[in-house]
C-alpha positions as a Markdown table, in Angstrom:
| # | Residue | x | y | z |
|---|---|---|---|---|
| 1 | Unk | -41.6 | -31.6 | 40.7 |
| 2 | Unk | -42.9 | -28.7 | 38.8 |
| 3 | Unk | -41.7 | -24.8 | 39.3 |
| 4 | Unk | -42.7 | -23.0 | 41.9 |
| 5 | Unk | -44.6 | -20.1 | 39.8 |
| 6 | Unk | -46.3 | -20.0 | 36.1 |
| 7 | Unk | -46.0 | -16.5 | 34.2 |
| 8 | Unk | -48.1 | -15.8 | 30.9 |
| 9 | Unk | -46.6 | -13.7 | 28.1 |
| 10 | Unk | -47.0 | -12.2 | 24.8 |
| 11 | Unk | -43.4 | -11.5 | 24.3 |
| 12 | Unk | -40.2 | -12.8 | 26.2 |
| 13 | Unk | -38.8 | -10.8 | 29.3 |
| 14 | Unk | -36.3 | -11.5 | 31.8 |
| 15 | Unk | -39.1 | -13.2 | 34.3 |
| 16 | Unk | -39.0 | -16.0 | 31.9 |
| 17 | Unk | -36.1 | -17.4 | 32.9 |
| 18 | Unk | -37.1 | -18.2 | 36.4 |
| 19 | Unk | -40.6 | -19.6 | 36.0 |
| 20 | Unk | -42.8 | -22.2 | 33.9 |
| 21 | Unk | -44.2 | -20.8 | 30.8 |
| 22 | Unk | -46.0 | -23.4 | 29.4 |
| 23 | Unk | -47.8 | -24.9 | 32.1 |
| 24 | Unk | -49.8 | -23.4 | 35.1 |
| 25 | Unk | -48.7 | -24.5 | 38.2 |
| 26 | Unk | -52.6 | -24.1 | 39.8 |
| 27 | Unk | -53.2 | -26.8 | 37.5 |
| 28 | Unk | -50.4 | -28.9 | 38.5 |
| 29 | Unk | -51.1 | -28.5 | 42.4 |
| 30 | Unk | -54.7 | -29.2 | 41.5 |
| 31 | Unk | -54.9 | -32.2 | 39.6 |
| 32 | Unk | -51.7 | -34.4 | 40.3 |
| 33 | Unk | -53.2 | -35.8 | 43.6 |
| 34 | Unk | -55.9 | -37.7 | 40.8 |
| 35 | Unk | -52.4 | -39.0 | 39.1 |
| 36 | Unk | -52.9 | -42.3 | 42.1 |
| 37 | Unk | -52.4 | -42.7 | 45.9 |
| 38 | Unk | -48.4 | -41.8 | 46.0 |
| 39 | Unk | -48.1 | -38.4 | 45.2 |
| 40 | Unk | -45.4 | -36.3 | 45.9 |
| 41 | Unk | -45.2 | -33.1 | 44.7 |
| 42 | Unk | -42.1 | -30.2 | 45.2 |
| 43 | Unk | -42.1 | -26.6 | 44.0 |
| 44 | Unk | -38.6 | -25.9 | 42.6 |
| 45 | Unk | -37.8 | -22.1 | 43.0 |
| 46 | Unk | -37.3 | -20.2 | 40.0 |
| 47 | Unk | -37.5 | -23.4 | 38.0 |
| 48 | Unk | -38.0 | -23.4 | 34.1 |
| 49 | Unk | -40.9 | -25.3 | 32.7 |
| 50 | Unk | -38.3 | -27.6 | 31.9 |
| 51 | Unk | -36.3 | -27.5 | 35.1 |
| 52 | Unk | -33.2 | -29.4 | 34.2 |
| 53 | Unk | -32.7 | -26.5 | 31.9 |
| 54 | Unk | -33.0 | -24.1 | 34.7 |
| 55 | Unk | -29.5 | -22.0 | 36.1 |
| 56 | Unk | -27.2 | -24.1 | 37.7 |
| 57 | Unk | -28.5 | -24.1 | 41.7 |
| 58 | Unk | -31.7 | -24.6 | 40.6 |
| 59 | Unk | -30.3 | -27.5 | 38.5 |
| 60 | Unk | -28.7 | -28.9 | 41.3 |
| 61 | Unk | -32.2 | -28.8 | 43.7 |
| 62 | Unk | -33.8 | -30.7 | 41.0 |
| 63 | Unk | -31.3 | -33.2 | 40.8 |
| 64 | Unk | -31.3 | -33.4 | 44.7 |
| 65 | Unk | -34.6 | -34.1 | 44.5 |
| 66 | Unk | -34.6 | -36.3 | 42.0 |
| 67 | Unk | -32.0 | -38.6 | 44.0 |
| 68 | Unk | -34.3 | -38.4 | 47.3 |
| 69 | Unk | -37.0 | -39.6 | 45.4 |
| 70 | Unk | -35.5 | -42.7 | 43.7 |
| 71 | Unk | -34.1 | -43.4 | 47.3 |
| 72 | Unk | -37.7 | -43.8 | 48.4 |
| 73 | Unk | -38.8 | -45.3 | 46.3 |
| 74 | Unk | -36.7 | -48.0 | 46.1 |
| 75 | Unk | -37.0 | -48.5 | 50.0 |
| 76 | Unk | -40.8 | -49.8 | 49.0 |
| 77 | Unk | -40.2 | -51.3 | 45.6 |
| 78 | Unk | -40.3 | -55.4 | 46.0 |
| 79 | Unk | -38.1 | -55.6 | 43.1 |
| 80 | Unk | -35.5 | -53.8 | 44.7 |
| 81 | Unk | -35.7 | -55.3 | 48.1 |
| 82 | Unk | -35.2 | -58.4 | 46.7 |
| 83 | Unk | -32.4 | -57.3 | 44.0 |
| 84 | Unk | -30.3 | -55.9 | 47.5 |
| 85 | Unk | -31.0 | -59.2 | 49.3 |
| 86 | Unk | -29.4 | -60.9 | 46.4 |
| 87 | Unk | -26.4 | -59.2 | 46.5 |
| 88 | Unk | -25.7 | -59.5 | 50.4 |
């Protein structure tokens, strides 16, 4: 997950607050399919860099998110599979 827009600044303004300022987001959409074969990636609207830190919707998208993705991946994780078997 990363935020859906980067912003470059010499001084704080207000746009700040709804975009990543550390990292650009070109980069992110450009390199992290090299990170390995599952990838997923999700813009986050008006995320902060950090987006846990972001206003509280936003906040509750990431965490959304978040919880889809541990979903999924425990639906292919043998470790899991075979922790759910055991407690059946």
């Amino acid at each position: 997950m990363h935020s859906s827009g980067s912003l470059r600044l010499k001084k704080w303004s207000i746009y700040a607050q709804s975009c990543d300022t550390v990292l650009n987001v070109a980069d992110i959409q450009r390199l992290s399919p090299g990170l390995g074969k599952q990838i997923e990636m999700h813009a986050i609207q008006d995320g902060l860099h950090d987006l846990t830190l972001s206003n509280e919707p936003v906040q509750k998208e990431v965490w959304r998110e978040l919880s889809s993705w541990l979903d999924r991946i425990r639906q292919h994780d043998p470790f899991s599979q075979q922790m759910n078997r055991n407690e059946q």
